[in-house]
KEMI-558984 format. One record per residue (C-alpha): residue number from 1; x, y, z. Coordinates in nm, 4 decimals. Layout:
+-----+----------+----------+----------+
| seq |       c1 |       c2 |       c3 |
+-----+----------+----------+----------+
| NUM |        X |        Y |        Z |
...
+-----+----------+----------+----------+
***
This chain:
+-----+----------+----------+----------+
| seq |       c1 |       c2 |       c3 |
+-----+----------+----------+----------+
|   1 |   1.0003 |  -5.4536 |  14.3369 |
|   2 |   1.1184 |  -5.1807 |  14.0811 |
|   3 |   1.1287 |  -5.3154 |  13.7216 |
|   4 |   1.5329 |  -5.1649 |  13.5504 |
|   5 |   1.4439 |  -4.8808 |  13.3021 |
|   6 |   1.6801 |  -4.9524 |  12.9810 |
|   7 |   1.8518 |  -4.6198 |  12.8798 |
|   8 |   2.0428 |  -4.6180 |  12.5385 |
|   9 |   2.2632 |  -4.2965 |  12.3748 |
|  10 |   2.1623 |  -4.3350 |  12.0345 |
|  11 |   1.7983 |  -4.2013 |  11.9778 |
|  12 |   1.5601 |  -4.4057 |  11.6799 |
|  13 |   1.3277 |  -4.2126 |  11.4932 |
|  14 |   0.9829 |  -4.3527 |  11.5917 |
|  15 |   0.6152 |  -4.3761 |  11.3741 |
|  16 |   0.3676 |  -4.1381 |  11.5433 |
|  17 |   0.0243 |  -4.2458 |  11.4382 |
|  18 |  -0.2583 |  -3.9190 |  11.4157 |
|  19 |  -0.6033 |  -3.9833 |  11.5373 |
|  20 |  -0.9574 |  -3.8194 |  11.4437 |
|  21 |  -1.2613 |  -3.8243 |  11.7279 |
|  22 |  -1.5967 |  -3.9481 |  11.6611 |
|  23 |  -1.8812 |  -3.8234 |  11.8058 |
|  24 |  -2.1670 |  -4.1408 |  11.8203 |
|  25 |  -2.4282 |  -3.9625 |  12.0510 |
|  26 |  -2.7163 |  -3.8474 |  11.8465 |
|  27 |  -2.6658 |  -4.0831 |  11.5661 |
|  28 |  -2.8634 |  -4.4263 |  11.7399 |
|  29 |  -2.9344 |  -4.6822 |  11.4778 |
|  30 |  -3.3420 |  -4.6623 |  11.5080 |
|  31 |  -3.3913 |  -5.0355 |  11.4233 |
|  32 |  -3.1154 |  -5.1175 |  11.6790 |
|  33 |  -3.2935 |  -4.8659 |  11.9076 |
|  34 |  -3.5876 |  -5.0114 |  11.8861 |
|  35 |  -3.5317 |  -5.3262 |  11.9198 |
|  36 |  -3.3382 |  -5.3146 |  12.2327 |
|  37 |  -3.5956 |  -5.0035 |  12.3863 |
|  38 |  -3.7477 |  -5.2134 |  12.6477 |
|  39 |  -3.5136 |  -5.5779 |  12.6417 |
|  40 |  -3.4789 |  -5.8438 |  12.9417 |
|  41 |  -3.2555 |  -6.0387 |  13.0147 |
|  42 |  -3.2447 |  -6.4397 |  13.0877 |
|  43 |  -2.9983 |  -6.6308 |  13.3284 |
|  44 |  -2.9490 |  -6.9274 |  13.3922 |
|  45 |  -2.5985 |  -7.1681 |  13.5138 |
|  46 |  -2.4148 |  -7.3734 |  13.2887 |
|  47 |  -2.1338 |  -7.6670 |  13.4554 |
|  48 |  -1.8558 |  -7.8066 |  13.3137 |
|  49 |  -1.7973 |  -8.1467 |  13.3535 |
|  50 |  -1.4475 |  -8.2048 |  13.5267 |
|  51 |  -1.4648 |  -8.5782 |  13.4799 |
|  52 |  -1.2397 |  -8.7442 |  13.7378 |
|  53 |  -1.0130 |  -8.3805 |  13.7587 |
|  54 |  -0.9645 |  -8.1066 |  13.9941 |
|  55 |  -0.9673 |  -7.8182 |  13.7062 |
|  56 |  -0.7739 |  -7.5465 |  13.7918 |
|  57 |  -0.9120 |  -7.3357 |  13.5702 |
|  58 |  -1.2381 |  -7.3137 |  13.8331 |
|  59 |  -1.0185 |  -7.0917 |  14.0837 |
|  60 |  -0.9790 |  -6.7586 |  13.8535 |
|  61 |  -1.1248 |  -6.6715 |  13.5727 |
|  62 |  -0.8224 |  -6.4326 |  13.4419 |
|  63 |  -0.6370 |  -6.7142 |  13.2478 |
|  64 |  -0.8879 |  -6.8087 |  13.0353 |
|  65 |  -0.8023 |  -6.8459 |  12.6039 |
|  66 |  -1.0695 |  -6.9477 |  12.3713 |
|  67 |  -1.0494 |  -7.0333 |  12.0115 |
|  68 |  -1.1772 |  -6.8201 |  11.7634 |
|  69 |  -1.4569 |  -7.0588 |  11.6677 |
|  70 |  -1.5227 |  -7.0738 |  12.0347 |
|  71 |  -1.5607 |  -7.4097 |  12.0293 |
|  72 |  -1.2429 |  -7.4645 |  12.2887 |
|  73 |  -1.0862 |  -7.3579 |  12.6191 |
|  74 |  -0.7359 |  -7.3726 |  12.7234 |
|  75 |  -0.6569 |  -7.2437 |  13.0732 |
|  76 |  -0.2751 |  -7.2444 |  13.1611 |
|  77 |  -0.2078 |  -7.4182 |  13.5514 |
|  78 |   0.0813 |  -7.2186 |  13.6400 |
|  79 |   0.1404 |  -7.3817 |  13.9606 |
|  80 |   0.1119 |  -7.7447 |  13.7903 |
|  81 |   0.2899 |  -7.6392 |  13.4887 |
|  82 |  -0.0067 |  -7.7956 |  13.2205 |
|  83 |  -0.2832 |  -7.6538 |  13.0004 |
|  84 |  -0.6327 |  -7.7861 |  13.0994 |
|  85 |  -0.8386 |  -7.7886 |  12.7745 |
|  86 |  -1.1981 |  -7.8172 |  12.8150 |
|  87 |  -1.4892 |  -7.8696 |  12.4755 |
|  88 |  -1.6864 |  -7.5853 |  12.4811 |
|  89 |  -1.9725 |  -7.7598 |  12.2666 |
|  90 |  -1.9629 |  -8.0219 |  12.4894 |
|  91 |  -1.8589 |  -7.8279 |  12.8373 |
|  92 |  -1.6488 |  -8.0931 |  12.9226 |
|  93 |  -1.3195 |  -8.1474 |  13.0354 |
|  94 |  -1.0890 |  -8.2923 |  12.7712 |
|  95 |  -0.7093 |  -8.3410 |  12.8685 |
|  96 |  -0.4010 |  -8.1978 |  13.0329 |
|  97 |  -0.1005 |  -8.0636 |  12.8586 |
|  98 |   0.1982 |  -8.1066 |  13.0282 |
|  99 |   0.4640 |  -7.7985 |  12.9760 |
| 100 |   0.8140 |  -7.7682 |  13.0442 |
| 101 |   0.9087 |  -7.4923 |  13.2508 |
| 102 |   1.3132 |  -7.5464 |  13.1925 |
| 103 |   1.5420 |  -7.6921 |  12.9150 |
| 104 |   1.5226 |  -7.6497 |  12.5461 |
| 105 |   1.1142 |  -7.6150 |  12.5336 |
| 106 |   1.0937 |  -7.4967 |  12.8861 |
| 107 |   0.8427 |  -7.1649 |  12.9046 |
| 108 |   1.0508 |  -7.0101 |  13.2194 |
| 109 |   1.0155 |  -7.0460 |  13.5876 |
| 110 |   0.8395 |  -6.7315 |  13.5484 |
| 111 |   0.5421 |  -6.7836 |  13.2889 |
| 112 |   0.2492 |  -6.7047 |  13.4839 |
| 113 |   0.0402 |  -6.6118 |  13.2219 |
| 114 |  -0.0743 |  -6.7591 |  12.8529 |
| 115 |  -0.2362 |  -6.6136 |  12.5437 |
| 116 |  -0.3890 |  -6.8120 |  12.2365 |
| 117 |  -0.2620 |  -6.6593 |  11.8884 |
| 118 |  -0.4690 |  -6.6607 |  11.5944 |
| 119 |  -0.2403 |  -6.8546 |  11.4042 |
| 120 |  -0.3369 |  -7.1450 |  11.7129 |
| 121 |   0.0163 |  -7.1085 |  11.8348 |
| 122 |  -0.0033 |  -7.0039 |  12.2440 |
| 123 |   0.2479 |  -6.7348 |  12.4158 |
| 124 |   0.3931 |  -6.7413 |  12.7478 |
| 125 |   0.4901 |  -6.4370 |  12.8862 |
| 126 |   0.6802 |  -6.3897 |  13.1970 |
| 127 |   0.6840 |  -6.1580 |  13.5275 |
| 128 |   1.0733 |  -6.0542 |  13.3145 |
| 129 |   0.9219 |  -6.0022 |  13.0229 |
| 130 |   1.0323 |  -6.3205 |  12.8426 |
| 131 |   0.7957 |  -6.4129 |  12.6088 |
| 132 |   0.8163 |  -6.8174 |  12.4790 |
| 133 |   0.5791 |  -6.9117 |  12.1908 |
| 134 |   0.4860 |  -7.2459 |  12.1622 |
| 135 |   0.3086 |  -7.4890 |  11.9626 |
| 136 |  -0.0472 |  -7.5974 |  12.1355 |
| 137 |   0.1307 |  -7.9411 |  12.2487 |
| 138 |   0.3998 |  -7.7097 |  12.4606 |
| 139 |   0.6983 |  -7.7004 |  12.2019 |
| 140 |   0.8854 |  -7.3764 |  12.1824 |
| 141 |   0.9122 |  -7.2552 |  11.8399 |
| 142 |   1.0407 |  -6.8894 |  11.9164 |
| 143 |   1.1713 |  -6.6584 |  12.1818 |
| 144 |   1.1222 |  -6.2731 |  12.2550 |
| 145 |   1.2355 |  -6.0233 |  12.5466 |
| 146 |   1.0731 |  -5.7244 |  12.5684 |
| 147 |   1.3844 |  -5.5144 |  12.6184 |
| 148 |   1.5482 |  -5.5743 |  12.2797 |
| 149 |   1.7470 |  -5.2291 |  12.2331 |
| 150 |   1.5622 |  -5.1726 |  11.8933 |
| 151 |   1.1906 |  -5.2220 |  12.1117 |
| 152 |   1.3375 |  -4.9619 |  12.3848 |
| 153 |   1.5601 |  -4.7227 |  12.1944 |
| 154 |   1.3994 |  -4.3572 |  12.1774 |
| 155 |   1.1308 |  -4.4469 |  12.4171 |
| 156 |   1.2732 |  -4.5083 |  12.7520 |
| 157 |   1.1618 |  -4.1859 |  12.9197 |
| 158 |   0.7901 |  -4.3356 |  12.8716 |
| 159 |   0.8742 |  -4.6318 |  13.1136 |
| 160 |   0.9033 |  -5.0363 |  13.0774 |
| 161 |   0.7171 |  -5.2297 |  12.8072 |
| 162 |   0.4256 |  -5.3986 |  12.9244 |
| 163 |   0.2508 |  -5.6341 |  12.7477 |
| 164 |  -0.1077 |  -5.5900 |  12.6134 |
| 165 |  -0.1384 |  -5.8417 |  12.3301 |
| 166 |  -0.0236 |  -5.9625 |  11.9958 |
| 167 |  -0.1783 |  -5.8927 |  11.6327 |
| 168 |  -0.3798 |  -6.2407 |  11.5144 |
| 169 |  -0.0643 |  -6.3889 |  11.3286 |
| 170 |   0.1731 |  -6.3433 |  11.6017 |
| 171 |   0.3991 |  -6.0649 |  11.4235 |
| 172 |   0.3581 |  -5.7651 |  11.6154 |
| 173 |   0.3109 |  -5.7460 |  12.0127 |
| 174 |   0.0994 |  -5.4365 |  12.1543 |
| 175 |   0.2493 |  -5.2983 |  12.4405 |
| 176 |   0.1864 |  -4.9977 |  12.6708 |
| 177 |   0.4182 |  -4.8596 |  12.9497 |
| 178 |   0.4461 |  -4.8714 |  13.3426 |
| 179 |   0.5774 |  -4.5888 |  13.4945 |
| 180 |   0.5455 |  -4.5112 |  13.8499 |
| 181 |   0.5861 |  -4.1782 |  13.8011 |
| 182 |   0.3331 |  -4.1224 |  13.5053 |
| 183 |   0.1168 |  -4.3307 |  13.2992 |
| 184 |   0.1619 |  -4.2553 |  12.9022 |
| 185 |  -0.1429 |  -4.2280 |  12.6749 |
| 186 |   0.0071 |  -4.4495 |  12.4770 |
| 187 |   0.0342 |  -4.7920 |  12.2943 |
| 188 |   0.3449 |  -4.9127 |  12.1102 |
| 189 |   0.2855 |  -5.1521 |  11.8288 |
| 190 |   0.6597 |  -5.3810 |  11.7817 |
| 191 |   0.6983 |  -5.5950 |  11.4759 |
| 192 |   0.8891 |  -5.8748 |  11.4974 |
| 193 |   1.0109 |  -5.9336 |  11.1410 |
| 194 |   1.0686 |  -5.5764 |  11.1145 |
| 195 |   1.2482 |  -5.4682 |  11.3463 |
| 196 |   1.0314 |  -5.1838 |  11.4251 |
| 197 |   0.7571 |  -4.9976 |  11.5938 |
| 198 |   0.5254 |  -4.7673 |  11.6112 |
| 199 |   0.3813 |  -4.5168 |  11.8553 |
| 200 |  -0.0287 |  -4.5342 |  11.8710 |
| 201 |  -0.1253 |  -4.2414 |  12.0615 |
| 202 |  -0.4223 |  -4.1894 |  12.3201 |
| 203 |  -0.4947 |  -3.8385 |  12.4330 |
| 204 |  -0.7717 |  -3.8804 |  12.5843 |
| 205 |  -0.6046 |  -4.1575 |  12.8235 |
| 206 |  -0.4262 |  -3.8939 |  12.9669 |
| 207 |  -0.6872 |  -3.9044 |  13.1929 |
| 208 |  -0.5547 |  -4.2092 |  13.3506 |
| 209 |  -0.2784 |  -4.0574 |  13.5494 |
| 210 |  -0.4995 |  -3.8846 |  13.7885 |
| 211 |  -0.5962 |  -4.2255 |  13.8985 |
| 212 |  -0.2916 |  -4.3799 |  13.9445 |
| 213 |  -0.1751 |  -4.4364 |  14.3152 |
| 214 |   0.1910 |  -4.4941 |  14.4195 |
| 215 |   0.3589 |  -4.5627 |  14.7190 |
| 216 |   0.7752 |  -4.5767 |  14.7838 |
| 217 |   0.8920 |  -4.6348 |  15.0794 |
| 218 |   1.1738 |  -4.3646 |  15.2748 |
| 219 |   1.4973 |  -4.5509 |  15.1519 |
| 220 |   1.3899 |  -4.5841 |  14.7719 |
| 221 |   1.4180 |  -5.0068 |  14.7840 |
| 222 |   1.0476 |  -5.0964 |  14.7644 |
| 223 |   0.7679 |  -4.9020 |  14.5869 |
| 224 |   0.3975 |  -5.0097 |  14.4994 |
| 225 |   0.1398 |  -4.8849 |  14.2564 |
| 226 |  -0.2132 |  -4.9119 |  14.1865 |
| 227 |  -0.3494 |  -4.7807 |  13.8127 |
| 228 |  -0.6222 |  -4.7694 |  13.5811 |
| 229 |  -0.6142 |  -5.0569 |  13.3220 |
| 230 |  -0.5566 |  -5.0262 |  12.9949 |
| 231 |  -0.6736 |  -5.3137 |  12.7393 |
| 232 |  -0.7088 |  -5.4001 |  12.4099 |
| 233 |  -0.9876 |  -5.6155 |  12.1729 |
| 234 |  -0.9343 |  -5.7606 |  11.8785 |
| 235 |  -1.2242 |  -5.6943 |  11.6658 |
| 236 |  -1.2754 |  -5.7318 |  11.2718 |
| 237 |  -0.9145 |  -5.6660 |  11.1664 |
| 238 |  -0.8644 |  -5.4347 |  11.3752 |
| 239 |  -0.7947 |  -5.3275 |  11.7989 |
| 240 |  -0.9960 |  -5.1386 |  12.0103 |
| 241 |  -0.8084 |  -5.0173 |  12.3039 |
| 242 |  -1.0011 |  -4.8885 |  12.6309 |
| 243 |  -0.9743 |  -4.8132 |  13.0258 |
| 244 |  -1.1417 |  -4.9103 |  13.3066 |
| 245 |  -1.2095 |  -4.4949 |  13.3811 |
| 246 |  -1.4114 |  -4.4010 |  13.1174 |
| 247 |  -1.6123 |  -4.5057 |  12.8409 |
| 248 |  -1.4439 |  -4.3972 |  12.5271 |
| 249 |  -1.2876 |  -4.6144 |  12.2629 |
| 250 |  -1.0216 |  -4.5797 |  12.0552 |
| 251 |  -1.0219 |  -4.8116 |  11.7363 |
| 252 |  -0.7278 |  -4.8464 |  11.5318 |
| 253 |  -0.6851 |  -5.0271 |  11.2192 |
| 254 |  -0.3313 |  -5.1299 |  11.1578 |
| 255 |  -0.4082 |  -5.1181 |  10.7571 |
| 256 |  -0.4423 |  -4.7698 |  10.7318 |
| 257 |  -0.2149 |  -4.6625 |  11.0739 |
| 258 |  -0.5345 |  -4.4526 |  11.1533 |
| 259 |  -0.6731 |  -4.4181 |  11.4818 |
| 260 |  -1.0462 |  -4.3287 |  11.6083 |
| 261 |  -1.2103 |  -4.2111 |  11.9195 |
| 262 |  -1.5076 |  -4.3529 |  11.9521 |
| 263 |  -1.7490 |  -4.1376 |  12.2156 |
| 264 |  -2.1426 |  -4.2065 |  12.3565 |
| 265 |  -2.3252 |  -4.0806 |  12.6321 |
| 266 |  -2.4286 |  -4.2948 |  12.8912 |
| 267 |  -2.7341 |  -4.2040 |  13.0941 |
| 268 |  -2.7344 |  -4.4162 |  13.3609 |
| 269 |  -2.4042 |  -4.3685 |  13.5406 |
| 270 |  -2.1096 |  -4.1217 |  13.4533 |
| 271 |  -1.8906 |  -4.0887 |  13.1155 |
| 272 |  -1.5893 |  -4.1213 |  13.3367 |
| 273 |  -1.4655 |  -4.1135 |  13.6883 |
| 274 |  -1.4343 |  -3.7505 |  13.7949 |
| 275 |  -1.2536 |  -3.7556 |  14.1669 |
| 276 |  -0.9338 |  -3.6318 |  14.3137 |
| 277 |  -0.7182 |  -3.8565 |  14.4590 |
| 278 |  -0.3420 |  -3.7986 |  14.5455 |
| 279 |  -0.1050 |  -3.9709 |  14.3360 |
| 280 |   0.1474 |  -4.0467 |  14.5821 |
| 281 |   0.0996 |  -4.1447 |  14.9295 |
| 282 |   0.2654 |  -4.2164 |  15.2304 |
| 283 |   0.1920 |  -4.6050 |  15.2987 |
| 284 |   0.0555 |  -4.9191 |  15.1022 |
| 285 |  -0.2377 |  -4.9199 |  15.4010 |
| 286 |  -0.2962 |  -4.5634 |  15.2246 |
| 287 |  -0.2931 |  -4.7242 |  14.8521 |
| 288 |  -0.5532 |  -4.9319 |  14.9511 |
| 289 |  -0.7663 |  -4.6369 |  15.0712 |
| 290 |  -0.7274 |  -4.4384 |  14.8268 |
| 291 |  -0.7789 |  -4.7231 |  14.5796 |
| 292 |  -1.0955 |  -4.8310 |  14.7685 |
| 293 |  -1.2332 |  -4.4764 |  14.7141 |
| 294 |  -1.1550 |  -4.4579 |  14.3086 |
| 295 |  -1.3664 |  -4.7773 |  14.2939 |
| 296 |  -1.6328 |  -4.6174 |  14.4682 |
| 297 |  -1.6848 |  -4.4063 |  14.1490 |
| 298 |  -1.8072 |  -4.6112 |  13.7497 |
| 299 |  -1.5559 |  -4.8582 |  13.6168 |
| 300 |  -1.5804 |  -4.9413 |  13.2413 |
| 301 |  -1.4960 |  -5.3344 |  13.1865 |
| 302 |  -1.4104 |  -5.4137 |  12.7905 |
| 303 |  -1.6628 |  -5.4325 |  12.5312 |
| 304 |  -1.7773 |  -5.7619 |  12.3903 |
| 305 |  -1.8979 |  -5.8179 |  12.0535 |
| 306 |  -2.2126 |  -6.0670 |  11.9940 |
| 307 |  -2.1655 |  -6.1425 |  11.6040 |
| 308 |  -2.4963 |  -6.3517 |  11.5804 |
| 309 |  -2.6970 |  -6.0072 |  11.7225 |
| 310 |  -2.4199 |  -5.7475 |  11.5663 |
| 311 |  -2.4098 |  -5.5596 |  11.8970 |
| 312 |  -2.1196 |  -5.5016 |  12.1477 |
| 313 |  -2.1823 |  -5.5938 |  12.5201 |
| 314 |  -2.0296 |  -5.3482 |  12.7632 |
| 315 |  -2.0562 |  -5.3701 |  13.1627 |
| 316 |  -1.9827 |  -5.1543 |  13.3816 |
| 317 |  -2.0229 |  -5.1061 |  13.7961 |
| 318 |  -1.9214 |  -4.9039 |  14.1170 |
| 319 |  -1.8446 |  -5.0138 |  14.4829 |
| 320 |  -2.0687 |  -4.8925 |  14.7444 |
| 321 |  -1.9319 |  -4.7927 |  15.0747 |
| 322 |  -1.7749 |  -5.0656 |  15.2941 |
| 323 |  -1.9999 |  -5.0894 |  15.6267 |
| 324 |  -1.8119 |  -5.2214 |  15.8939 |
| 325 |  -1.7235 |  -5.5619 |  15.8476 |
| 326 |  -1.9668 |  -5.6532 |  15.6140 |
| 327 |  -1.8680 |  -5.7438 |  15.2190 |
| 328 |  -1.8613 |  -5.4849 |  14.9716 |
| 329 |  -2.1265 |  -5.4464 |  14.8072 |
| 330 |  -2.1740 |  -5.3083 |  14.4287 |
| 331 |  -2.3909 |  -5.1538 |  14.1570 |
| 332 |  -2.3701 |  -5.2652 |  13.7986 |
| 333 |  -2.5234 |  -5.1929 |  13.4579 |
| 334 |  -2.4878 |  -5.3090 |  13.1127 |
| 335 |  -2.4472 |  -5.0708 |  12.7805 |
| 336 |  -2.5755 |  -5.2143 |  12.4479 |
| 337 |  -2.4144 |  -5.0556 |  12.1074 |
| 338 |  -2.4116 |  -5.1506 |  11.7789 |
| 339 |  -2.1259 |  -5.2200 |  11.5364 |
| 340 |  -2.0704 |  -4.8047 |  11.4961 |
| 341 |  -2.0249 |  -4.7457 |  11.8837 |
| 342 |  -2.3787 |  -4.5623 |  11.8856 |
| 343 |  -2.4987 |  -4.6593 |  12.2447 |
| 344 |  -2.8653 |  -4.8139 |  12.1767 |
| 345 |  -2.9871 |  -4.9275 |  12.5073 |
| 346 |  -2.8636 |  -4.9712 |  12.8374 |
| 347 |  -3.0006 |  -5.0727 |  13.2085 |
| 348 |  -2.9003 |  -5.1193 |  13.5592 |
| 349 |  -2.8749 |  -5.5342 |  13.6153 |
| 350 |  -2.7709 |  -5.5017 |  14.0162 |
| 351 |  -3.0944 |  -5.7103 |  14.1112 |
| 352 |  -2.9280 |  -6.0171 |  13.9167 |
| 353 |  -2.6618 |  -6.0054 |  14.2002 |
| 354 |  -2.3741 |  -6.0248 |  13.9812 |
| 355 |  -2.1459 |  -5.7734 |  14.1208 |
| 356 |  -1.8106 |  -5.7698 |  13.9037 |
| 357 |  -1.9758 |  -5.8984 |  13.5783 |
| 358 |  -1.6449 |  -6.1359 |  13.4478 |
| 359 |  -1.7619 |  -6.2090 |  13.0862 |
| 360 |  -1.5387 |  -6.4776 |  12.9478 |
| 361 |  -1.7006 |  -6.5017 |  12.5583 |
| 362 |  -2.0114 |  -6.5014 |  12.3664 |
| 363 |  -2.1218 |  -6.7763 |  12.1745 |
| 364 |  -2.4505 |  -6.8373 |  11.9903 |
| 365 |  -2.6090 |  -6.4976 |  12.1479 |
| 366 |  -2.5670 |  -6.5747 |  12.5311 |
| 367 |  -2.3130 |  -6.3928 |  12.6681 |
| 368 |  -2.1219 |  -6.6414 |  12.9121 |
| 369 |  -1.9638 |  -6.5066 |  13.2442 |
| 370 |  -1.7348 |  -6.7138 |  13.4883 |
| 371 |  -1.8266 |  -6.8539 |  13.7758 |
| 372 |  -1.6668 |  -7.0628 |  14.0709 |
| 373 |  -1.9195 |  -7.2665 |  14.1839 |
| 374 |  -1.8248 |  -7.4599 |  14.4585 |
| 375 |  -1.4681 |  -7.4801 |  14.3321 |
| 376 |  -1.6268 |  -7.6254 |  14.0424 |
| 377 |  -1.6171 |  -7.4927 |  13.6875 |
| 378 |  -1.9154 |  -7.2978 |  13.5777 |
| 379 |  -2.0597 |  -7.0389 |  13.4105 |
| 380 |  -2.3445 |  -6.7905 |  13.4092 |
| 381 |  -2.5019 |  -6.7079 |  13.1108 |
| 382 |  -2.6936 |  -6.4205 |  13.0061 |
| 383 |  -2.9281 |  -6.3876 |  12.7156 |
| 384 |  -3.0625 |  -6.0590 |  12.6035 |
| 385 |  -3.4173 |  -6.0586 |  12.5123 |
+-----+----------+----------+----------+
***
């Protein structure tokens, strides 16, 4: 399904925010260093109790919120239309929150996925782009589309909006762009009260493009794509936004409307992914080839921050070769770097049979990855020694 592009004759000047590099190899913290030289690490399996409930929130762990004092869970049941909320102190299941999907403090048919504010409000943002925030009891309190001409105006050529996030008070939403012919280094910061936005550019995401992987078919009606990710973190006041292709960060503080790239050397695996891959092919059997090959080479997952050890957590992993009908098997590894993005210890963590490491939060120095276990809540958690 092609998303409309929104094209407008009168052009609105836009902010361009200017970015500096910084280079963090050579510069290790040597406490940091070496305290982390020769670490281990600790797992061991931690179940919710579901009480007399199925809990949805077992099957996936992509729609996951936790509150800022990480003491609660709320996972949004699209299919059911209700928010499971589970006590994280406790791991227990607490209640279900029934939401309206129509009528006056209805979220839209359409709301598959659900993001905790800072302010405690939660958003509910549509495959259309409809975006209905709502008190944590399900009551609409606002509206947004992401196609409002002042979001779109000047910028159309860069693609659609797509949503990354919103600042901690709910004012501004990050957004980048999806464009099936090329993906923009880019981020576009829209505030609400305003009116306005800003362009946060990404150079170095550039990079992405060469790993994006479209498809259309012969009479122009259906068209697929497979890309690199692009993601933001809230962290300290400010965002860090990265891709799943290589390991740089970009940090921007919205304070000063300055942006920095954040660089390290891993030793371990590859900076970055380095193939070449066509970007358009003939057939979605051929997206999936092609797709299967670019995972065959590192992917970068987001960085985590552990405030009781004042270190970021960052995994990372590659596929290994499909042989014949047997389940794809994987490599992964875990990078350790403290609060300046100097990396300060990493190692390969494939013998704890892992695979995808999903890391959901980190509280009181474990870091906690999700697990279905027997269609059963659970998680895994990791402490590093």
């Amino acid at each position: 399904m092609i998303r409309p592009y929104f094209f407008f004759s009168r052009v609105v000047p836009v902010t361009m925010i200017a970015f500096s590099i910084w280079s963090c190899s050579g510069k290790e913290s040597k406490e940091q260093s070496g305290k982390y030289s020769d670490f281990t690490i600790r797992m061991d399996t931690v179940m919710v109790d579901p009480g007399d409930e199925i809990l949805m929130a077992a099957t996936n762990g992509y729609a996951h919120s936790v509150t800022k004092d990480l003491r609660t869970l709320y996972y949004w049941d699209f299919q059911g239309s209700q928010i499971e909320v589970i006590d994280l102190e406790k791991m227990a299941f607490v209640e279900k929150i029934p939401v309206e999907k129509e009528g006056p403090n209805g979220v839209g048919q359409n709301g598959y996925l659900m993001r905790l504010l800072g302010n405690g409000n939660l958003a509910f943002l549509g495959w259309d782009n409809k975006i209905a925030i709502t008190d944590v009891k399900g009551n609409v309190l606002s509206r947004v589309k992401l196609d409002e001409p002042w979001m779109t105006e000047g910028i159309e050529n860069f693609g659609t909006l797509s949503f990354l996030g919103f600042s901690e008070d709910g004012s501004k939403i990050y957004c980048n762009f999806s464009n099936y012919e090329k993906l923009q280094p880019k981020v576009v910061e829209l505030n609400l009260d305003q009116e306005s936005k800003k362009i946060i550019e990404l150079p170095t995401f550039e990079k992405m493009d060469k790993f994006r992987v479209s498809w259309t078919s012969e009479d122009g009606t259906s068209r697929s794509m497979t890309y690199p990710s692009l993601n933001m973190t809230p962290f300290k006041g400010q965002y860090l936004f990265t891709t799943n292709i290589l390991n740089s960060i970009y940090r921007f503080d919205p304070q000063k409307d300055s942006v920095d790239l954040m660089q390290y050397e891993n030793t371990l695996t590859p900076n970055e992914k380095a193939g070449v891959y066509k970007n358009e092919v003939a057939s979605q059997s051929d997206i999936r080839e092609v797709s299967d090959k670019i995972r065959e080479e590192i992917n970068f997952q987001l960085p985590v921050w552990d405030e009781k050890k004042q270190v970021f957590y960052r995994f990372s992993y590659y596929a290994l070769p499909k042989i014949a009908d047997e389940k794809v098997k994987f490599r992964s590894f875990i990078s350790i770097l403290n609060a300046d993005f100097e990396l300060i210890a990493e190692k390969e963590i494939t013998d704890l049979g892992l695979n995808i490491p999903n890391v959901q939060f980190i509280k009181d120095g474990k870091i906690y990855l999700f697990l279905n276990l027997d269609d059963e809540l659970a998680y895994i958690r990791l402490a590093i020694e």
